[in-house]
ZAMAR-392759 format. One record per residue (C-alpha): residue in one letter; x, y, z; residue number from 1. Coordinates in Angstrom, 1 decimal, always signed. Each point is the difference from the previous one (the first is absolute). Last residue first. Layout:
<pts>
+------+--------+--------+--------+-----+
: type :   east :  north :     up : seq :
+------+--------+--------+--------+-----+
:    a :      X :      Y :      Z : NUM :
...
+------+--------+--------+--------+-----+
</pts>
This chain:
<pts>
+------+--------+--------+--------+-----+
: type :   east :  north :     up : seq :
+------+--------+--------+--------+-----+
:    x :  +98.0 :  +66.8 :  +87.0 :  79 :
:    x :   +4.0 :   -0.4 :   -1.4 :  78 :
:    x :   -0.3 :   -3.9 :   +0.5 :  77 :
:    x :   -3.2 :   +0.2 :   -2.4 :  76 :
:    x :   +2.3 :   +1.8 :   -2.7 :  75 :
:    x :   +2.9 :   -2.0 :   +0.2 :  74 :
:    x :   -2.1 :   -2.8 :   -0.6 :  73 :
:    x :   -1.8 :   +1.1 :   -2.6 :  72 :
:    x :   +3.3 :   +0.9 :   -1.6 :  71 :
:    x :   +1.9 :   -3.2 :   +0.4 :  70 :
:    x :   -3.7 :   -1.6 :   -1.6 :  69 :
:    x :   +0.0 :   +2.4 :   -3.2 :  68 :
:    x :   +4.2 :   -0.9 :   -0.8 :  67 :
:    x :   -0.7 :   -3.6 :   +0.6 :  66 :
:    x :   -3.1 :   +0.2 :   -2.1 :  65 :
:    x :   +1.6 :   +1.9 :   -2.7 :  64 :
:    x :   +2.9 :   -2.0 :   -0.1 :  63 :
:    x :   -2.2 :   -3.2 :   -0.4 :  62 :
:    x :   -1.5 :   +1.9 :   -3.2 :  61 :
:    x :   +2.8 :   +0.2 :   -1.3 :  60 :
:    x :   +2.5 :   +2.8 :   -1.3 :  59 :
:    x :   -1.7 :   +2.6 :   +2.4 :  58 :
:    x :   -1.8 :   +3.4 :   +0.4 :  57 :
:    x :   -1.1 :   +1.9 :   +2.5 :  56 :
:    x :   -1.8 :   +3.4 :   +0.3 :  55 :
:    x :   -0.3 :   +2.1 :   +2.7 :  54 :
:    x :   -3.5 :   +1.3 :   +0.9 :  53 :
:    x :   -0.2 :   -2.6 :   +3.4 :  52 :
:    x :   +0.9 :   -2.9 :   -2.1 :  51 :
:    x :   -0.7 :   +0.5 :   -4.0 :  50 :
:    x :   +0.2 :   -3.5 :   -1.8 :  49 :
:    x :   +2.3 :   -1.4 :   -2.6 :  48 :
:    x :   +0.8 :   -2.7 :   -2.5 :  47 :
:    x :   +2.2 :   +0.3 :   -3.4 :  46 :
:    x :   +0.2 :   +1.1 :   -3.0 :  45 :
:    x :   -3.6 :   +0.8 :   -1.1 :  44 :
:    x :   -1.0 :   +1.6 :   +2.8 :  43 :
:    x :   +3.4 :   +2.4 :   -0.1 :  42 :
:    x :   -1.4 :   +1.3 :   -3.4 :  41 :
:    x :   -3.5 :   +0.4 :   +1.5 :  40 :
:    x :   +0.8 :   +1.6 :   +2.9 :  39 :
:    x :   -3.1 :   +2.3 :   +0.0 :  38 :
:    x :   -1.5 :   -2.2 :   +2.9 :  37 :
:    x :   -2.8 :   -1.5 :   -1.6 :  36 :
:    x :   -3.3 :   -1.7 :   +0.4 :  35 :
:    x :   +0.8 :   -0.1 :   +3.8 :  34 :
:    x :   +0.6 :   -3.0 :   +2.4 :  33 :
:    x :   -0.4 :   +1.6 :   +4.0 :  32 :
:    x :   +1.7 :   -2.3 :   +2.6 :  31 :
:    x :   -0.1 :   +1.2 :   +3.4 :  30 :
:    x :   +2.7 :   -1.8 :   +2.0 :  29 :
:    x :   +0.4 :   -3.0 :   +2.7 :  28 :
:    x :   -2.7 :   -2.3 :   -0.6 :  27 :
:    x :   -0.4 :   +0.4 :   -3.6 :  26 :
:    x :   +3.9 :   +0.1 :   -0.2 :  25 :
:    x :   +0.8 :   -2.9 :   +2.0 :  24 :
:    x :   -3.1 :   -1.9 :   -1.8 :  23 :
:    x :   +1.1 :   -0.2 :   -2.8 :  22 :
:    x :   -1.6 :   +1.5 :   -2.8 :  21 :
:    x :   +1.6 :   +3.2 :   -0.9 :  20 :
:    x :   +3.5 :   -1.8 :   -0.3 :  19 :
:    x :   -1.7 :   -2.6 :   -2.4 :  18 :
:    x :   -1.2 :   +2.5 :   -1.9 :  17 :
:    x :   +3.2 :   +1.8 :   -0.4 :  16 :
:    x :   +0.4 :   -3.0 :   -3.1 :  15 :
:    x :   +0.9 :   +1.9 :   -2.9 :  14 :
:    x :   -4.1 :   -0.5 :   -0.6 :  13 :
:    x :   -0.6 :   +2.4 :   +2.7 :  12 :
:    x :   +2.0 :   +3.1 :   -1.5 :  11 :
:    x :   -3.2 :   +1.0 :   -2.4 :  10 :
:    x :   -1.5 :   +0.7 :   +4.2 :   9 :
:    x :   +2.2 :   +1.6 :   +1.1 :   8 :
:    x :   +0.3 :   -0.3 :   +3.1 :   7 :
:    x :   +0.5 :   +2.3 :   +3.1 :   6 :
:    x :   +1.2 :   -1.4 :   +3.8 :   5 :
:    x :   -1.3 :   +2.3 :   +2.6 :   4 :
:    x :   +1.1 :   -0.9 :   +3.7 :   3 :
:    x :   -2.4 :   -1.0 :   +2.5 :   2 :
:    x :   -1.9 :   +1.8 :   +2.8 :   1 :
+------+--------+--------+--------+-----+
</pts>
């Protein structure tokens, strides 16, 4: 059992798509892309995903994927 990681998938293009493609994530999280999200005006500012229901957002997208992988991690260590 993995954690779930949510995309957007108008959100893609800001560059989360290179989070949702490595292969820490595919190998160590469910990764769902949707059509939308319903976050449309905080899509088009900056990137984000939905870990686990709670929704994260960052100024890059490297802070997204440090922010995604601390919490992956924290979340297999607490199984």
């Amino acid at each position: 059992m993995n954690p779930l990681i949510e995309f957007c998938e108008q959100n893609l293009a800001s560059g989360t798509a290179e989070i949702a493609e490595k292969a820490y994530f595919q190998e160590m999280s469910d990764i769902v892309t949707y059509s939308c999200l319903n976050e449309c005006v905080l899509c088009a500012q900056r990137p984000f995903a939905i870990f686990e229901g709670e929704l994260m957002a960052a100024t890059s997208v490297a802070e997204l994927e440090q922010a995604l992988r601390q919490l992956v991690e924290e979340w297999h260590n607490d199984m």
